[in-house]
MARGU-27735 format. One line per field, with one value per residue: residue in one letter; y negated, x negated, z negated of N, C-alpha, C in turn; residue number from 1. Coordinates in steps of 0.2 Angstrom, whole numbers, m for minus. Last residue first. Layout:
N
residuo: c(A:...)
n_north: c(Y:...)
n_east: c(X:...)
n_up: c(Z:...)
ca_north: c(Y:...)
ca_east: c(X:...)
ca_up: c(Z:...)
c_north: c(Y:...)
c_east: c(X:...)
c_up: c(Z:...)
num: c(NUM:...)
This chain:
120
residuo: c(X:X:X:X:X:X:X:X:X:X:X:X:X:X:X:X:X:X:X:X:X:X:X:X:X:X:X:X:X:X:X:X:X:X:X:X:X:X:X:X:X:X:X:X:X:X:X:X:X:X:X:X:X:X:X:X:X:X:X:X:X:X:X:X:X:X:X:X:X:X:X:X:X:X:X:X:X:X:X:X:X:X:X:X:X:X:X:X:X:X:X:X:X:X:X:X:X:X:X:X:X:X:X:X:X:X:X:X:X:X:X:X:X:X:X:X:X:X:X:X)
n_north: c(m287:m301:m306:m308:m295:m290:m300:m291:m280:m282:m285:m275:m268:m272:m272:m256:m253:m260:m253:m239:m243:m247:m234:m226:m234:m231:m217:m215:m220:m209:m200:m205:m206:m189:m187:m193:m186:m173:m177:m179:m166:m156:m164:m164:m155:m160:m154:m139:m139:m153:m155:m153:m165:m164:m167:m178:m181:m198:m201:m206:m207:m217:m216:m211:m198:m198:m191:m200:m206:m207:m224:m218:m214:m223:m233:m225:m223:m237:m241:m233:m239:m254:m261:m278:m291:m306:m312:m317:m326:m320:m311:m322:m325:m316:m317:m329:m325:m315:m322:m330:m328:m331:m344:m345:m346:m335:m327:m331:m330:m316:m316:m318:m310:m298:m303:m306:m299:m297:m281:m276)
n_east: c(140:141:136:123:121:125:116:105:107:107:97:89:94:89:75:74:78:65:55:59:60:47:40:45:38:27:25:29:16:9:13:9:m4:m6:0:m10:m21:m18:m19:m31:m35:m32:m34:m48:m61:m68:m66:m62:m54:m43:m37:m19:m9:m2:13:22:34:34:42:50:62:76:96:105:105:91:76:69:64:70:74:85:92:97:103:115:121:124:133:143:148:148:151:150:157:160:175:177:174:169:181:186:180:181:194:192:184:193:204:197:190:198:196:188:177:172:172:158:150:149:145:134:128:126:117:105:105:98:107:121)
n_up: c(m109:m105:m93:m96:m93:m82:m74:m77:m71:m59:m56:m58:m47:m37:m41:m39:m24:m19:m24:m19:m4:m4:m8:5:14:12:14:27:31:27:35:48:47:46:59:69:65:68:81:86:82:92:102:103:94:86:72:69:60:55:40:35:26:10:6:m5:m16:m27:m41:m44:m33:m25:m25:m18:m26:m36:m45:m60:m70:m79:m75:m65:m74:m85:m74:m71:m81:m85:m73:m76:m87:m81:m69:m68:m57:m51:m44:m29:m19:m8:m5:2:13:21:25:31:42:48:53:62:73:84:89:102:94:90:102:106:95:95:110:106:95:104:113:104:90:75:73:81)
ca_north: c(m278:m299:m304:m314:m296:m286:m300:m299:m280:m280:m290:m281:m265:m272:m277:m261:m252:m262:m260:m241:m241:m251:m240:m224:m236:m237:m219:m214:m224:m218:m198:m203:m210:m195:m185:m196:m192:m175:m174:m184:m173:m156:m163:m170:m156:m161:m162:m142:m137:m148:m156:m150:m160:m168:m162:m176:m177:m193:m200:m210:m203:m213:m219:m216:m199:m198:m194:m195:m207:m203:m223:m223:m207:m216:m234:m226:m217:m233:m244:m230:m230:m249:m253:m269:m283:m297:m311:m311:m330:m324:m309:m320:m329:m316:m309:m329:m327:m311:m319:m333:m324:m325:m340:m345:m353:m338:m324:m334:m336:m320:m310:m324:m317:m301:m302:m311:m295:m300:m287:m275)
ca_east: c(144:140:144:128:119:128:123:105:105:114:101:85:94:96:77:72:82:74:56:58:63:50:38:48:45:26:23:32:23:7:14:16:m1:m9:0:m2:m21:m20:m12:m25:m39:m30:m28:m47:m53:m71:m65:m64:m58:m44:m40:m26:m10:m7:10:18:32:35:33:45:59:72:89:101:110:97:77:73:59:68:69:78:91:95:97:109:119:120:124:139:144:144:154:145:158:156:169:180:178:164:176:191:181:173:190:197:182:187:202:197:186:199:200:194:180:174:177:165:151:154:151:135:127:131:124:108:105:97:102:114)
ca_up: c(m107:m112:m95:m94:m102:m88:m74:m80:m78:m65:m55:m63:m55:m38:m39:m45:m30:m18:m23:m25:m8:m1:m11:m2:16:11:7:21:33:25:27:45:47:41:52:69:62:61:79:86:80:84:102:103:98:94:74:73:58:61:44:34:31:15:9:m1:m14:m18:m36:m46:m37:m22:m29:m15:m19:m36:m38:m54:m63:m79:m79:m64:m70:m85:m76:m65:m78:m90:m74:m69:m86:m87:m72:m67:m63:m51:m49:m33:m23:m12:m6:m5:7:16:20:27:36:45:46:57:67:84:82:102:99:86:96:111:96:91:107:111:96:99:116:109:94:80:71:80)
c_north: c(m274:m291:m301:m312:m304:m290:m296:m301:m286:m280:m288:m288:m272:m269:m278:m269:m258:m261:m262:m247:m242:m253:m246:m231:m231:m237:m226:m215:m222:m221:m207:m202:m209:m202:m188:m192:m195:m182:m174:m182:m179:m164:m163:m171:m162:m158:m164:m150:m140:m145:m152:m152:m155:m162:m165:m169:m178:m190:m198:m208:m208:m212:m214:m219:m205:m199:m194:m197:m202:m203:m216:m222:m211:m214:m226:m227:m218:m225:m238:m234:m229:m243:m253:m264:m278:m295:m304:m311:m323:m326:m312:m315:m327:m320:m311:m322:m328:m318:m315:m330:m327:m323:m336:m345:m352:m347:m330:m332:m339:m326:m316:m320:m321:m307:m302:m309:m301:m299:m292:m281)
c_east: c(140:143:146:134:124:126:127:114:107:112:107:93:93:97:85:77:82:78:63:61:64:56:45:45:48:33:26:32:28:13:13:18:8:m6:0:m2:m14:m21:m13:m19:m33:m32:m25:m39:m48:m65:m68:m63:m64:m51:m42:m29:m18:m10:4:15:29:30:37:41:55:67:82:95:103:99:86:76:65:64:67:70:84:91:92:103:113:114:120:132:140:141:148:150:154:156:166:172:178:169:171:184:182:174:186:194:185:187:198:202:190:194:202:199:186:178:177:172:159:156:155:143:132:132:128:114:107:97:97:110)
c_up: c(m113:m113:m102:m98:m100:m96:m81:m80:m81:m70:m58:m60:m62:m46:m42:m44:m38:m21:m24:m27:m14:m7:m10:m8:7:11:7:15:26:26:24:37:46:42:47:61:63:58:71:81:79:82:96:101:96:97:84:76:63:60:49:41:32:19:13:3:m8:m18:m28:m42:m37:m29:m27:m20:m15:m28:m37:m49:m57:m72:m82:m67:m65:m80:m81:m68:m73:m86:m80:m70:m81:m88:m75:m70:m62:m56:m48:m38:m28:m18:m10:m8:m3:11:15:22:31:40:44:49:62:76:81:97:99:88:92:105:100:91:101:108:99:97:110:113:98:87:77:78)
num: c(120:119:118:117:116:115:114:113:112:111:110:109:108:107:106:105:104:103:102:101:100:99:98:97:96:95:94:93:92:91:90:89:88:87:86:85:84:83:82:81:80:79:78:77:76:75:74:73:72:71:70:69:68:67:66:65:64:63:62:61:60:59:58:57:56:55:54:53:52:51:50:49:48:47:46:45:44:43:42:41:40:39:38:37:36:35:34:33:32:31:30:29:28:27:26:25:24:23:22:21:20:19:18:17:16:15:14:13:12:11:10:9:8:7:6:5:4:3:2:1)
């Protein structure tokens, strides 16, 4: 778990004893392996981006919504609350599909560059 003080303490004893030393031995070879974009799969992805569509883990240009309908009665305090968790729920969403977006572009703008280095 992230930031987690019993993990923490877990790896620290795992790592006194040499018990991590082929994880890092792993991560090494890991850092040492050149990067390579699969071409088709960059071609398919940047397509289905720039169609703004929504793929496995690529999230849509727009987000679909549903704005909830306000309590006819604002002096029910039940309806009242319940349409504003609502509204704050579609806010979170909106801010975590943004997020989304965000992160994808990014990882897009990082193969890209990589693709034009490697000369693909």
């Amino acid at each position: 778990m992230k930031e987690s003080s019993e993990q923490n303490s877990y790896l620290k004893e795992a790592d006194s004893r040499g018990s991590m030393e082929l994880v890092y031995a792993s991560l090494d070879v890991l850092g040492k392996t050149a990067w390579k974009i699969n071409k088709a799969v960059f071609d398919v992805t940047l397509e289905v981006w720039n169609k703004g569509l929504a793929y496995p883990s690529i999230p849509a240009l727009n987000l679909e919504q549903t704005m909830p309908v306000p309590p006819s009665d604002m002096t029910d305090m039940k309806a009242k609350t319940d349409y504003v968790v609502a509204l704050k729920k579609l806010a979170q969403e909106r801010h975590a599909h943004h997020a989304d977006r965000c992160s994808t572009n990014y990882k897009l703008e990082i193969a890209r560059t990589v693709s034009r280095i490697l000369h693909l």
